[in-house]
C-alpha positions as CSV (number, residue, x, y, z in Angstrom):
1,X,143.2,172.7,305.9
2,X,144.5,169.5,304.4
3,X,142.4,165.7,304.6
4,X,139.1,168.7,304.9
5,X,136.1,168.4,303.2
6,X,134.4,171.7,302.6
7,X,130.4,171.8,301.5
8,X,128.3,173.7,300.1
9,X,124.6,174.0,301.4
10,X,123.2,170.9,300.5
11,X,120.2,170.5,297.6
12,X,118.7,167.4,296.3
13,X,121.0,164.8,294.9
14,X,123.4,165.7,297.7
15,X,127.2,166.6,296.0
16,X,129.9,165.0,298.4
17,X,133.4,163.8,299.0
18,X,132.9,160.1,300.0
19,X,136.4,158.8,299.6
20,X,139.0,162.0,300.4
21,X,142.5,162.5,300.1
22,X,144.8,161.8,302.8
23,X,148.6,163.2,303.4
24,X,150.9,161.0,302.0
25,X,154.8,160.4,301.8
26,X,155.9,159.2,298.7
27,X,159.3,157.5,297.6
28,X,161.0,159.7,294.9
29,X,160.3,157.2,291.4
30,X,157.5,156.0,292.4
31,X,153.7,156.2,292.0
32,X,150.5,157.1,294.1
33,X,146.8,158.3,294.0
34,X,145.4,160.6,295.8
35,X,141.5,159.0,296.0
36,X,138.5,161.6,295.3
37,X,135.4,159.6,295.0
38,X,132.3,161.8,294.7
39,X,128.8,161.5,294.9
40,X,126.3,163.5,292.6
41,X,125.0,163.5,289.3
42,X,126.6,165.3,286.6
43,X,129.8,166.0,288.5
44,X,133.3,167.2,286.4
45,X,136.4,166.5,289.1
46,X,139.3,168.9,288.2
47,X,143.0,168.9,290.6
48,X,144.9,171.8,291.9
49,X,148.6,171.8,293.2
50,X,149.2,174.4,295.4
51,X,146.5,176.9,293.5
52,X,147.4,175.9,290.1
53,X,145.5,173.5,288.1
54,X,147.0,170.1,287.6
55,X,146.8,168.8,284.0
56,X,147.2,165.1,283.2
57,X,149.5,164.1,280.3
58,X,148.7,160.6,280.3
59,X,152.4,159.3,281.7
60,X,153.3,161.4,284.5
61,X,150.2,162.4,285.8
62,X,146.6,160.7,285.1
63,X,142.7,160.5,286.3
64,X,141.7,157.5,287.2
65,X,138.2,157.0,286.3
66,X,136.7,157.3,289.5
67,X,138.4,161.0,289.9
68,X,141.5,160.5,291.6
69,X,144.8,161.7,290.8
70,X,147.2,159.3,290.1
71,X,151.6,160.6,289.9
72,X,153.6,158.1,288.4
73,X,158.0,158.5,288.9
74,X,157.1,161.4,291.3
75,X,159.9,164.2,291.7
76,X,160.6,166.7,294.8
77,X,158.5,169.3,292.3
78,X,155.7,167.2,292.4
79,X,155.3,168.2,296.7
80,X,152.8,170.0,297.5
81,X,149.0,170.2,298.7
82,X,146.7,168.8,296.1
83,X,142.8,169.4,296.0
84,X,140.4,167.8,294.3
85,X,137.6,170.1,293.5
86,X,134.1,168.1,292.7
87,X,131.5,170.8,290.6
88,X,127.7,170.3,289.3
89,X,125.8,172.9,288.2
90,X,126.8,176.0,290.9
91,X,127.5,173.8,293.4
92,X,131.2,172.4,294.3
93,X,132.7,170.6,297.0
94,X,136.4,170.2,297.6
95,X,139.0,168.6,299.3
96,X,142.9,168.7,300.2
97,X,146.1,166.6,300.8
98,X,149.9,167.1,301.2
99,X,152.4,165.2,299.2
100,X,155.9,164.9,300.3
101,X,158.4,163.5,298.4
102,X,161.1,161.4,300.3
103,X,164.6,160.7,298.8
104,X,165.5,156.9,298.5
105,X,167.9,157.3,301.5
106,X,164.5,158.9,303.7
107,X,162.5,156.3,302.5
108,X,160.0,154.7,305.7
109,X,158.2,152.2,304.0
110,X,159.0,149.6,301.5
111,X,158.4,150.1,297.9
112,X,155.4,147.8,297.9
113,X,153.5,149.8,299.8
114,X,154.1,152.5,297.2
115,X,152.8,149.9,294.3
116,X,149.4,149.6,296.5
117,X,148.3,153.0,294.3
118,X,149.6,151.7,291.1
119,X,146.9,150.9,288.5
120,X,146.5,149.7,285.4
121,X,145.9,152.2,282.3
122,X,144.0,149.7,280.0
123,X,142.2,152.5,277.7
124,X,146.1,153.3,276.9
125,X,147.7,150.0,276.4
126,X,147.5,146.5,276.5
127,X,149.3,145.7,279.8
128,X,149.3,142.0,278.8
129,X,151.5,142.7,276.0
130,X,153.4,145.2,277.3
131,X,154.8,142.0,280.1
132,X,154.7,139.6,277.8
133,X,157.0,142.0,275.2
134,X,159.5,142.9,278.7
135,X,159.0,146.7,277.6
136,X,158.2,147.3,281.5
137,X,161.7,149.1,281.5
138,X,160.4,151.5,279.2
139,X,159.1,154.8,281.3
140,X,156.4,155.5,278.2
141,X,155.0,152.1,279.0
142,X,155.1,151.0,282.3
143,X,153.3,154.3,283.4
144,X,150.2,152.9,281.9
145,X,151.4,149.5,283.3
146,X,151.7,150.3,286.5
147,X,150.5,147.3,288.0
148,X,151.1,144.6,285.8
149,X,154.7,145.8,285.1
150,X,154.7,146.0,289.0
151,X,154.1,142.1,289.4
152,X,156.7,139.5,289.7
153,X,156.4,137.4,286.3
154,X,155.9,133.6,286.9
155,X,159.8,132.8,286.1
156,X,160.6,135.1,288.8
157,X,157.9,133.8,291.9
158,X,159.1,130.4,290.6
159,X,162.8,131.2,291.6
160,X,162.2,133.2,294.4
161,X,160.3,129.8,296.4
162,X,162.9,127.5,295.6
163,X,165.9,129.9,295.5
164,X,167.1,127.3,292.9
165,X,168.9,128.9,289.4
166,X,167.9,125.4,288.1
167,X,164.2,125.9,288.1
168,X,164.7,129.1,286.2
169,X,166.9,127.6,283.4
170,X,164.3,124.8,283.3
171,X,161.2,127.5,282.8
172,X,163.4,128.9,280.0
173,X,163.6,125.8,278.4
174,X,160.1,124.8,278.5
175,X,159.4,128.2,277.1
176,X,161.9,127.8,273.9
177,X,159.8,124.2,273.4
């Protein structure tokens, strides 16, 4: 049953689902995490899609280091009901969510609520030069990015509160100096 926790007996040193996943609609291209936040000692976190196990490749799909499941440029294939199973010794706990995948013309909310599940990948890259080199267009890069590539750059924030072109052509020139 999706957003359900199912336990085991419980033992010492408890095993549990503190933060679970919750049904979410997603913007086709963009990025979220499904949260799986366990408690426990010794515990290996391992993600299903629809029965089948869900193997990160490091750009598409990732494991954020507190066990969630992070989809970056999700695709209508990507749908489904995820579960995040939680194991220590012979004990497991596990629980489910739905993903579905919304076309830009269904889309509800705006994009920035999409970027609230973005995250940074800083074991993979250095995010700070990835901005600073504009390589946030690149898909290999921005998916470990996600966040930085995901904020306005200073040039941009500056333009956007004056609406003046000037005060970007005057930020470029001060950067040439």
């Amino acid at each position: 049953m999706p957003g359900t926790t199912c336990c085991m007996p419980s033992f010492s040193g408890d095993l549990k689902i503190t933060v679970a996943p919750n049904n979410v609609q997603v913007s086709e291209g963009s990025s979220t995490q499904l949260p799986c936040v366990v408690s426990g000692n010794n515990v290996n976190i391992q993600w299903s899609r629809n029965g089948a196990p869900v193997r990160p490749d490091g750009r598409h799909v990732l494991v954020s280091p507190d066990g969630g499941l992070i989809l970056n440029n999700v695709k209508p294939a990507d749908e489904g009901a995820y579960t995040c199973n939680a194991y220590t010794g012979s004990y497991s706990v596990s629980a489910s969510a739905e993903i579905k995948v919304m076309k830009p013309s269904q889309q509800v909310l705006p994009s920035s609520v999409s970027n609230h599940f973005c995250i940074d990948q800083p074991d993979l890259a250095n995010c700070d030069l990835i901005v600073y080199a504009k390589l946030c267009n690149n898909e290999y890069y921005s998916s470990f990015c996600c966040a930085s590539c995901s904020r306005p750059s200073p040039r941009s924030r500056k333009h956007a509160e004056d609406g003046s072109k000037h005060a970007e052509e005057q930020t470029e020139k001060s950067e040439r100096v």
